[in-house]
C-alpha positions in Angstrom: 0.0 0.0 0.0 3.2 2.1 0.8 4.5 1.8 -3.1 0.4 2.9 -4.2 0.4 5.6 -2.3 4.0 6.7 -3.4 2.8 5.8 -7.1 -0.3 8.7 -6.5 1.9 11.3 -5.3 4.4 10.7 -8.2 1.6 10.6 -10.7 0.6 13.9 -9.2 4.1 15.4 -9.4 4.2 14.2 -13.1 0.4 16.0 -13.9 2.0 19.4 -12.2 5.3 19.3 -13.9 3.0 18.2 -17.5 5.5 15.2 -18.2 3.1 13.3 -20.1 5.3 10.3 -21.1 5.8 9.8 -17.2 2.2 9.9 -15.8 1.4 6.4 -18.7 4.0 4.5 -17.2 3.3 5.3 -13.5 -0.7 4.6 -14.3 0.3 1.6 -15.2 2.9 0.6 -12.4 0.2 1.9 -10.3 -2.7 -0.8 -12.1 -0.4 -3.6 -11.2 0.2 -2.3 -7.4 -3.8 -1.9 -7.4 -4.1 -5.5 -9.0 -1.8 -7.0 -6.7 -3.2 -5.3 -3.5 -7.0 -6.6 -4.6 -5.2 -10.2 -4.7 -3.9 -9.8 -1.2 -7.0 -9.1 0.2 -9.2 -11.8 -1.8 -6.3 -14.4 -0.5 -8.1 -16.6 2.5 -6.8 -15.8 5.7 -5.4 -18.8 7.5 -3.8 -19.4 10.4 0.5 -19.8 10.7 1.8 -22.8 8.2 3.6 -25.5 10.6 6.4 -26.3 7.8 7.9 -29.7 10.4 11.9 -29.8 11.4 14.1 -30.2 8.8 15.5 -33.7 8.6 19.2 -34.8 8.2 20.0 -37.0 6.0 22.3 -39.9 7.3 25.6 -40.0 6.7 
């Protein structure tokens, strides 16, 4: 949510500043942070993942 939020206030710097070429690419880096923050929050919450000891192998 950190790199969104920096991704609005850059895309606002651009719109002051009128670099045009600048505002497409951080709309779109801004889509995929949007995308990826909707899949975070659809993802089931579970409890903590028990992943067992790790196992030596004999010698």
């Amino acid at each position: 949510m950190e790199i969104r939020d920096n991704l609005l206030g850059r895309i606002a710097e651009a719109e002051r500043e009128g670099w045009l070429g600048e505002i497409e690419g951080l709309q779109v880096s801004l889509a995929g942070a949007q995308s990826k923050i909707s899949q975070i929050d659809r993802a089931p919450r579970t409890g903590p993942v028990m992943l067992g000891m790790p196992a030596r192998e004999p010698v």
